[in-house]
C-alpha positions as CSV (number, residue, x, y, z in Angstrom):
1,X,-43.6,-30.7,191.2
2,X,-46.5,-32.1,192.9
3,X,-48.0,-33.4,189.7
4,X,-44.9,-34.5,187.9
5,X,-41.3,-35.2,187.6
6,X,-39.5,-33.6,184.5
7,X,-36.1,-34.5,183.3
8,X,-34.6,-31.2,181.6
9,X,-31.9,-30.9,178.9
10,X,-30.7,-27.7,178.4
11,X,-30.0,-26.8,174.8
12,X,-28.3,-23.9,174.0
13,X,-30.0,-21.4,171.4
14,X,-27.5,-20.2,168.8
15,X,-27.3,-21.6,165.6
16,X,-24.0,-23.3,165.7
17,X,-25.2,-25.4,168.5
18,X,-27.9,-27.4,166.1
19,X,-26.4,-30.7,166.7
20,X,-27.8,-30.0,170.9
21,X,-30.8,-29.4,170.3
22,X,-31.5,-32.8,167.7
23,X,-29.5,-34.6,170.7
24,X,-32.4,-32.9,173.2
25,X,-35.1,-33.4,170.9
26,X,-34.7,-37.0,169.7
27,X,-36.1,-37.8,173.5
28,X,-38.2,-35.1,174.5
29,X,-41.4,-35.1,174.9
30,X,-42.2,-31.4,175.0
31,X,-40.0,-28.6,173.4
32,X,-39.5,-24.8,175.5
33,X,-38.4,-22.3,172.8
34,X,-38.1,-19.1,174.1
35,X,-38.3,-16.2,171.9
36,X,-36.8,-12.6,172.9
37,X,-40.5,-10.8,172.9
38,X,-38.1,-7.4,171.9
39,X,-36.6,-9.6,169.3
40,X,-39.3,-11.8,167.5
41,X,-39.2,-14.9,165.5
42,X,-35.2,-15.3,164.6
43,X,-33.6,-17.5,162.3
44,X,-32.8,-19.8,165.2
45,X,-36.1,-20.0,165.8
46,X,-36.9,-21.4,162.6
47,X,-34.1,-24.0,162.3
48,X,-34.9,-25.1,166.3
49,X,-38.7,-25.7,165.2
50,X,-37.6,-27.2,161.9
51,X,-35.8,-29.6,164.5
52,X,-38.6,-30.5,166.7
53,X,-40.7,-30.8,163.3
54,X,-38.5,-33.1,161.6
55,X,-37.9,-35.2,165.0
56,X,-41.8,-35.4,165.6
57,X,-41.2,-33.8,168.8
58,X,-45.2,-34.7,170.7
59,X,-45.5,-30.8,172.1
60,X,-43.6,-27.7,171.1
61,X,-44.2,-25.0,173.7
62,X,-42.9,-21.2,172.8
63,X,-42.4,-19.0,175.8
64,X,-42.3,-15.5,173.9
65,X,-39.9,-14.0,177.1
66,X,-39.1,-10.5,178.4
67,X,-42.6,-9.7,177.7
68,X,-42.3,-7.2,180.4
69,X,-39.6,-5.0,178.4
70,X,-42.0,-4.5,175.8
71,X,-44.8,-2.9,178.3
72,X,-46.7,-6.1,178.3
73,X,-47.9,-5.0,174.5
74,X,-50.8,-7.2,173.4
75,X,-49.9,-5.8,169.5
76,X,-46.3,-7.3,169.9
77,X,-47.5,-10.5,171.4
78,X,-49.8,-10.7,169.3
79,X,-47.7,-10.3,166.1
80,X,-45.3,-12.5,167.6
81,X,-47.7,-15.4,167.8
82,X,-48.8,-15.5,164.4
83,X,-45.6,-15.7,163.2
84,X,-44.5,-18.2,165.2
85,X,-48.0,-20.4,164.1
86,X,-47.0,-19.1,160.3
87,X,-43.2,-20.6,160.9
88,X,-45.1,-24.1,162.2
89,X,-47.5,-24.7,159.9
90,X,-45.3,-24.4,157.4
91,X,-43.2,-27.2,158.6
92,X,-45.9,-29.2,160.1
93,X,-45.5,-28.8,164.1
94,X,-48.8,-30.6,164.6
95,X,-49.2,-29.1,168.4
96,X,-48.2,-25.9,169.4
97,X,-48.8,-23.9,172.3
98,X,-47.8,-20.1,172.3
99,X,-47.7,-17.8,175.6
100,X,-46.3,-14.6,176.9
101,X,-44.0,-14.5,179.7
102,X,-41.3,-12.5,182.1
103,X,-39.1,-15.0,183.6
104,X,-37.4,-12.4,185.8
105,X,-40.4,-11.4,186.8
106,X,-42.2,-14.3,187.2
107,X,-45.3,-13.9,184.9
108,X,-47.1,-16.9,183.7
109,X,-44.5,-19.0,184.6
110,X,-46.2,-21.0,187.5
111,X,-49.3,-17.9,188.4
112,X,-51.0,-16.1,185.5
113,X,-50.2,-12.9,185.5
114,X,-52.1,-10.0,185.7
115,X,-49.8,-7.6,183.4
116,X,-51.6,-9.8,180.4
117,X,-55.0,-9.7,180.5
118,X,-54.8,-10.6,176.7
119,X,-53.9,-13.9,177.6
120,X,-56.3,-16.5,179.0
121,X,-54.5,-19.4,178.1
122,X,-52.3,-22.2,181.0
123,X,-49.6,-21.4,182.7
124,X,-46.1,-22.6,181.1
125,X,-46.0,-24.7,184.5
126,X,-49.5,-25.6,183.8
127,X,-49.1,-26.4,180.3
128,X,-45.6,-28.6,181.6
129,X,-48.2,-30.5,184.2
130,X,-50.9,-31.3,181.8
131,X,-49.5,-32.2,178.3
132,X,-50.0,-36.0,177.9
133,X,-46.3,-37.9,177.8
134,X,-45.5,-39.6,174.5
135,X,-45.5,-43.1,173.3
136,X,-44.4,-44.5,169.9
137,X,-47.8,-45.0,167.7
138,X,-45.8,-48.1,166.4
139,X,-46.8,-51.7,167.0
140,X,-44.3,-54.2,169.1
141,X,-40.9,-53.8,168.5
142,X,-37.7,-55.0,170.7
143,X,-34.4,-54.0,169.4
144,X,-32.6,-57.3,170.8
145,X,-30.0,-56.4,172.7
146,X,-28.4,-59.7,174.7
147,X,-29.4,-63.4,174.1
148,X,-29.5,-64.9,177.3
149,X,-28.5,-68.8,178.2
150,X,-27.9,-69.3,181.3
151,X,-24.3,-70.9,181.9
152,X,-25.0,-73.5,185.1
153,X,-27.6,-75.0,183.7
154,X,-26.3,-78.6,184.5
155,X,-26.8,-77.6,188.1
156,X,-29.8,-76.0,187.6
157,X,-32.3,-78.3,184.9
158,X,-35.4,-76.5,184.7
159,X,-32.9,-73.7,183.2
160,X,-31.2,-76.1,181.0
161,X,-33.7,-75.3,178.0
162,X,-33.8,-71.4,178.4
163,X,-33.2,-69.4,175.8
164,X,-34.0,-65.5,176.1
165,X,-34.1,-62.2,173.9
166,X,-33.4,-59.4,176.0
167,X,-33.9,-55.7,175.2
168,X,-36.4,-52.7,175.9
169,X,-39.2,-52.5,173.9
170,X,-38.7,-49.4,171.8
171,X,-42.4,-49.2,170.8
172,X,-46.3,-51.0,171.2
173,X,-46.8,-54.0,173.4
174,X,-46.1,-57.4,173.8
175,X,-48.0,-60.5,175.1
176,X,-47.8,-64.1,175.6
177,X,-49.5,-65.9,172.7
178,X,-48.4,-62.8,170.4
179,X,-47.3,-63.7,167.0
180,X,-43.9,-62.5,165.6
181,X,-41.1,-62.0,163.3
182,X,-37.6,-62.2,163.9
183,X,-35.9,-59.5,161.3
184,X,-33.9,-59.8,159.1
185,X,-34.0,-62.8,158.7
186,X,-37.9,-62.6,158.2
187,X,-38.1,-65.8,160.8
188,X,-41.6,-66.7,162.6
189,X,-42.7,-67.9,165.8
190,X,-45.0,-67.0,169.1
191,X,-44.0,-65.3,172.2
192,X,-44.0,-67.9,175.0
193,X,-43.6,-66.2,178.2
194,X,-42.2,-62.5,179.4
195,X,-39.7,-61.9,181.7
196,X,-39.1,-59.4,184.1
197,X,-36.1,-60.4,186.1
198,X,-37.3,-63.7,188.0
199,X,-40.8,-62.6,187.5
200,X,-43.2,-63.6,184.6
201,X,-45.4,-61.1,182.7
202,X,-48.7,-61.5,180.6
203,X,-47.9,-58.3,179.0
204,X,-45.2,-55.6,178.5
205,X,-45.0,-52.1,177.1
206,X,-43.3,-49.4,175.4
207,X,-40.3,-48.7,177.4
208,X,-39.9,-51.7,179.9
209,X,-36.5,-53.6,179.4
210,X,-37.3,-57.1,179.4
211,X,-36.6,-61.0,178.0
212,X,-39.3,-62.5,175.5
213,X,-39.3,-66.4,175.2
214,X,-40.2,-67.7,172.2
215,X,-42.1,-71.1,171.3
216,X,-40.1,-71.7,168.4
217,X,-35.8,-72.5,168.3
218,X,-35.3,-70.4,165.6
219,X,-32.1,-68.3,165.0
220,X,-32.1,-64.8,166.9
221,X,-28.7,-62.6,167.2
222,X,-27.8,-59.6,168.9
223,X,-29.0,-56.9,166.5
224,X,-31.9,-58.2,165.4
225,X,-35.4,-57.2,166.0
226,X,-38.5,-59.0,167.2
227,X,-41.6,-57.3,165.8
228,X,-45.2,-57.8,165.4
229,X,-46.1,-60.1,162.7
230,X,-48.9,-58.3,161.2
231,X,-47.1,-54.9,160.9
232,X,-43.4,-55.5,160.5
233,X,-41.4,-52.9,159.0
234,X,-39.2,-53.3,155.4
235,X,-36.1,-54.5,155.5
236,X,-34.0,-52.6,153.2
237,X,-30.6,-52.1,152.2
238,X,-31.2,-48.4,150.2
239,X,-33.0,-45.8,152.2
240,X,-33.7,-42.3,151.6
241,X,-32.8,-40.0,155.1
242,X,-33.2,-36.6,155.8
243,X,-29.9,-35.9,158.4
244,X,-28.6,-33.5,160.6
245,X,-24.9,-33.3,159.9
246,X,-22.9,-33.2,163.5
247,X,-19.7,-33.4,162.3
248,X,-17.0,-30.7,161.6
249,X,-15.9,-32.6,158.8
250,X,-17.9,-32.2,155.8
251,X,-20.1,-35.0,153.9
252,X,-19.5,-35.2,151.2
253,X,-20.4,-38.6,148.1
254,X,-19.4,-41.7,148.9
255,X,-18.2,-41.1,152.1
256,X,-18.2,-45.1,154.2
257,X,-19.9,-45.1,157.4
258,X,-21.2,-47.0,159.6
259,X,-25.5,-46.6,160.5
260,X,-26.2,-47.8,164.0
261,X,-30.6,-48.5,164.1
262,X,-31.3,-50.0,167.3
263,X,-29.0,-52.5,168.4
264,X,-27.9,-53.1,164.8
265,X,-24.6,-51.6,163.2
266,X,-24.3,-52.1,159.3
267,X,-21.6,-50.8,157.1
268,X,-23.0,-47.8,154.6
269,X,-22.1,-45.9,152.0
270,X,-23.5,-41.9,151.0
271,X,-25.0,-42.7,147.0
272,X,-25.8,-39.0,146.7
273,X,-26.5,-35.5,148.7
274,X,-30.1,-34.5,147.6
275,X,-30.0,-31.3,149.1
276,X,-30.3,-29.5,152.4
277,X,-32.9,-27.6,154.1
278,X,-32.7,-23.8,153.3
279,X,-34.2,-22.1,157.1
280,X,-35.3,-19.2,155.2
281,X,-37.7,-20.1,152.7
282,X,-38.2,-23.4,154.5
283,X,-37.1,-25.2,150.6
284,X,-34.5,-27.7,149.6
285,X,-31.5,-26.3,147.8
286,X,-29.0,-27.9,145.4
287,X,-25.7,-29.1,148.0
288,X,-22.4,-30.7,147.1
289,X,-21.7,-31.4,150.6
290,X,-23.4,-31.5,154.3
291,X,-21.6,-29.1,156.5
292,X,-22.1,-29.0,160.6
293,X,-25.5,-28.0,161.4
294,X,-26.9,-28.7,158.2
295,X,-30.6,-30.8,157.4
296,X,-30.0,-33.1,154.3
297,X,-31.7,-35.1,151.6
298,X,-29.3,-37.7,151.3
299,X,-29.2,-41.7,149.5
300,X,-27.8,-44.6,151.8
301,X,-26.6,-47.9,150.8
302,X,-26.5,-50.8,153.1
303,X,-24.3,-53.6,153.1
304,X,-26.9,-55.6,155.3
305,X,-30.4,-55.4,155.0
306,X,-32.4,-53.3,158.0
307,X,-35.6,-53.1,159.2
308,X,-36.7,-49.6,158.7
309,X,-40.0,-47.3,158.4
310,X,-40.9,-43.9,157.8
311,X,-39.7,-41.5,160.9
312,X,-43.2,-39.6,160.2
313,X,-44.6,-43.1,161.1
314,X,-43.0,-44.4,164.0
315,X,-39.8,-42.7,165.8
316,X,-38.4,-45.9,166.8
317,X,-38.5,-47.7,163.3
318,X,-37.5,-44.4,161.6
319,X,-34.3,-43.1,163.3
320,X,-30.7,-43.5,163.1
321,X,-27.3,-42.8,163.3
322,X,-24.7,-42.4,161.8
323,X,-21.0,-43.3,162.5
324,X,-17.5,-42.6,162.1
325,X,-16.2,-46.2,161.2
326,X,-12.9,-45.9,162.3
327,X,-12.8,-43.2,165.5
328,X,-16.5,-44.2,166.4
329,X,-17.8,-40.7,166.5
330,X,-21.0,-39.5,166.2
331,X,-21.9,-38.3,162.7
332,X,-25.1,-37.5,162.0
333,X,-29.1,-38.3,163.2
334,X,-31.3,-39.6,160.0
335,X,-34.8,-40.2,159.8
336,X,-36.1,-42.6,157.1
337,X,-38.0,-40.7,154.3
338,X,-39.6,-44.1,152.5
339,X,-40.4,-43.0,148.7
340,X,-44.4,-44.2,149.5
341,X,-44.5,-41.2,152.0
342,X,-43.5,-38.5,149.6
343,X,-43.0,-34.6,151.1
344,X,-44.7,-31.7,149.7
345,X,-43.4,-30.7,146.3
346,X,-40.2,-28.1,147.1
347,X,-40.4,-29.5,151.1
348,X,-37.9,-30.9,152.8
């Protein structure tokens, strides 16, 4: 549009398709969820908001449809809305926007519409133009992705001492003179000059794929992490995850995997299954197993230690995935649940 450029995934709604919306979600910085205005609030709607709640989705926009084949009714809208706000404050969609609309028709998509004088609120065009893009609330972090020494350097001797840590910054900013850590290993030096191809930065941000210099020689590997000093995160090797199973196969105790966080992959095992998210009351039941579609509680053990953080605190630090070790397969998308951050009692 003139104001913006949007990059769409298109998730389909029924249940069984779960697994594409987290894929959708785990990126997005707005949500559309339309709702069937002749239908209401369905159970996929409650699982699909349950989604964008658990994956801290910035902006969750409802587009209560077909308005039109209801008469434009300001008491079905109306009853609608609240218990869509019910559904999300319940599992704690921090910014919600509601609004009637006929996509046949055309009403409040990019004009308001006439046919709902009940409604004084933005277009869902508007609303798309206007909603401020995310960015991690986390501090400096670069997944490190490619240690770069130049081969040639004989030939070329001002290169013969470079030594780069390339990767894009998953979250905060970076400048030269910043203090950091290298983790695991819990290593410290400064950050001595940014690179952007052949040209040097001051500073760089959230999202620019770059190659920090360091002042120190200390050890730095693909898979490691470069963070800020003052606010690294733990580096554990037990976590507590809530997951959304993927698979056809079953989880199920003790099942080996592999947990991919960044640019790291460690060996895991499944300690226990918690429990999984019950859509209906919104609680977590008793489970034996995970099966495809489900949101778990479950108990990870790591055979090598990982920097990791609360998903409810940072997206970057807090989310994972989970592998199939020997087909390489896609198993599952956690977010960290640290035991300092405890939920609600009877909450997923």
């Amino acid at each position: 549009t003139p104001q913006r450029s949007f990059i769409l995934a298109d998730c389909p709604g029924h249940v069984q398709y779960t697994r594409n919306t987290v894929t959708g979600c785990s990126t997005a910085d707005v949500v559309v969820l339309l709702v069937d205005a002749r239908n209401g609030v369905l159970e996929q709607t409650r699982r699909h908001l349950a989604v964008a709640a658990l994956l801290r989705v910035p902006h969750v926009i409802v587009a209560v449809n077909k308005i039109d084949l209801v008469d434009f009714s300001a008491e079905v809208y109306a009853a609608i809305e609240a218990d869509i706000r019910a559904v999300a404050a319940e599992l704690g969609v921090a910014a919600i926007h509601v609004l009637p609309t006929s996509a046949l028709l055309g009403d409040n998509i990019v004009e308001a519409s006439a046919s709902t004088p009940f409604y004084e609120g933005p277009t869902l065009l508007g609303l798309l133009e206007s909603l401020p893009t995310a960015r991690d609330e986390g501090t400096f972090r670069l997944p490190v992705q490619l240690v770069i020494r130049p081969q040639g350097a004989a030939s070329a001797p001002e290169l013969r001492d470079y030594r780069g840590y390339a990767g894009r910054i998953a979250s905060g900013t970076v400048r030269v003179g910043d203090p950091v850590v290298v983790l695991p290993s819990g290593r410290r030096s400064r950050v001595a000059g940014i690179d952007l191809g052949e040209r040097g930065l001051e500073e760089a941000v959230e999202g620019q794929s770059v190659t920090v210099r360091l002042t120190d020689d200390v050890d730095v590997a693909r898979g490691d992490t470069l963070a800020a000093a003052g606010d690294a995160p733990q580096v554990l090797t037990e976590v507590a995850a809530r997951v959304s199973w993927l698979s056809e196969q079953p989880l199920r105790p003790r099942a080996r995997v592999l947990l991919k966080h960044g640019a790291q992959t460690v060996q895991a095992i499944v300690g226990t299954i918690e429990g999984r998210l019950d859509l209906d009351d919104l609680t977590t039941v008793p489970a034996d197993a995970l099966e495809l579609n489900d949101i778990g509680l479950v108990q990870l053990r790591l055979a090598s230690p990982v920097p990791l953080a609360d998903y409810s605190v940072s997206r970057s630090d807090g989310a994972f995935l989970l592998i199939d070790a020997h087909e390489g397969g896609t198993l599952a998308a956690g977010m960290v649940r640290l035991p300092n951050r405890p939920a609600r009692a009877g909450r997923a």
